[in-house]
N, C-alpha and C positions, 0 to 999 in steps of 0.2 A: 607425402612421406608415408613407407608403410609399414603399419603396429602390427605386431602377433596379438590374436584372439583368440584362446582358449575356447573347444564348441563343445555341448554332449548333453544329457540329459538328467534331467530330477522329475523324484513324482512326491516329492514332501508339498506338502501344504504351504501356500507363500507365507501363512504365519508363524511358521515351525522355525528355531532359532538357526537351531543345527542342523543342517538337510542333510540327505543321501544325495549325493549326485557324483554324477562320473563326466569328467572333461579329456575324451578323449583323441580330442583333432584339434592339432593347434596348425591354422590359418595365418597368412597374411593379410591384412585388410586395410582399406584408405578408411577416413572418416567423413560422411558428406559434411559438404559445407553449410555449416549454418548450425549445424548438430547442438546438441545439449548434453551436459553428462548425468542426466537422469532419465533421458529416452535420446540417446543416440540412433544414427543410422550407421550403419555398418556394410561397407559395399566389399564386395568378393567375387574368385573367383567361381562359379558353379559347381557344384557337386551335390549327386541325388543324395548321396547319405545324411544331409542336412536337413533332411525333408521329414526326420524323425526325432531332431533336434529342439531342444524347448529352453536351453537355459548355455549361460557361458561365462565366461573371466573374461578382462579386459585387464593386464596388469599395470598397465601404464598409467590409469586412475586407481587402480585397487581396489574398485568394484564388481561386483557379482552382477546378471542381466538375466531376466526372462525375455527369449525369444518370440517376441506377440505376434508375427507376421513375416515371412520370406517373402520377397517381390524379387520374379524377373527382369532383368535388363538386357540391353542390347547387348552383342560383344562376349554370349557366356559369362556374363557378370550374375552377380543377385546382390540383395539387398537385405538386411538383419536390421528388424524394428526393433527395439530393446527396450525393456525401461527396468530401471535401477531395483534390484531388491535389496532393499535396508537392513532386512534383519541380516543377510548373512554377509552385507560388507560393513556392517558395523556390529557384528557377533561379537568381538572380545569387547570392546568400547559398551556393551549392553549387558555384557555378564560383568563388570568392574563397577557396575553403577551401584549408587546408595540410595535406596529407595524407600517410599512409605507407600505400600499395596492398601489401596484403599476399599479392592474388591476381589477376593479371587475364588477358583472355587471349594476348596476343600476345608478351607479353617476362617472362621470369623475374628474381625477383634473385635470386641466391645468397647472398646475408650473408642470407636471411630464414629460416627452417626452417617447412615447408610439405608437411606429412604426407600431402597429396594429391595431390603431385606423382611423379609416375610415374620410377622411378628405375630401370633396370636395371643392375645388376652381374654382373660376370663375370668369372672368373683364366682362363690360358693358364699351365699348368705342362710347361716342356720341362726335360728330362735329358739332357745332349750328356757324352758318358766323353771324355776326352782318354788319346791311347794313350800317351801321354810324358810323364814329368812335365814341369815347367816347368825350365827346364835353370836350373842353377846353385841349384835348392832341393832338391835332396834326393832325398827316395826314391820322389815320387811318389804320394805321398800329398796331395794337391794336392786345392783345389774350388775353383772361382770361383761367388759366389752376386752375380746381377744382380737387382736390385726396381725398377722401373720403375712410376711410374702418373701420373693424370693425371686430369683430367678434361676434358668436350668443353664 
């Protein structure tokens, strides 16, 4: 039986939510037997302009595919190795979620405990003698202890 396959190319980063990519050759194609729907094989007619091809739709699953490998076959056929990218067939499904960012990089929480996060500590220990007691206590045996801290 045979599906339309959306072909064309992206240069975003596989981690990137939202890509730039253009699908501009929609194909018909069988599915090999045995396939998977997170690295499908994809068999097709031949065509050189594929040959510049990196990424594609499948809408029959409603997945997005990085093109990993074209293989020749007999008969002017080829072959599209595929494997699923997540981010951009589960894009809306990942922007509607409710999450607790436990690490990111521009803002910290501090109610979180974050073993990676770079902490520096440090005391300032001064000794000031008072040459008088404090009048009206005594002998002058006297200490003032001040603790001070904070965080930034």
């Amino acid at each position: 039986m045979a599906h339309t396959l959306q072909i064309g190319t992206t240069s975003s980063d596989p981690r990137v939510l939202n890509k730039t990519f253009s699908l501009d050759i929609a194909v018909s194609v069988n599915l090999k037997e045995g396939c998977s729907v997170l690295q499908p094989h994809f068999i097709l007619d031949y065509n050189p302009s594929y040959a510049t091809c990196n990424y594609c739709y499948f809408s029959d699953w409603g997945r997005y595919y990085f093109i990993n490998n074209i293989q020749m076959l007999p008969g002017n056929k080829c072959q599209l190795d595929c494997i699923v990218d997540p981010m951009q067939s589960f894009n809306s499904e990942i922007k509607n979620l409710t999450v607790m960012v436990e690490r990111q990089e521009k803002r910290r929480n501090a109610m979180l405990v974050d073993d990676e996060y770079p902490i520096e500590t440090s005391y300032l220990l001064e000794q000031h003698v008072f040459p008088n007691a404090f009048d009206g206590y005594g002998s002058g045996n006297n200490a003032v202890i001040e603790i001070v801290g904070g965080a930034s």
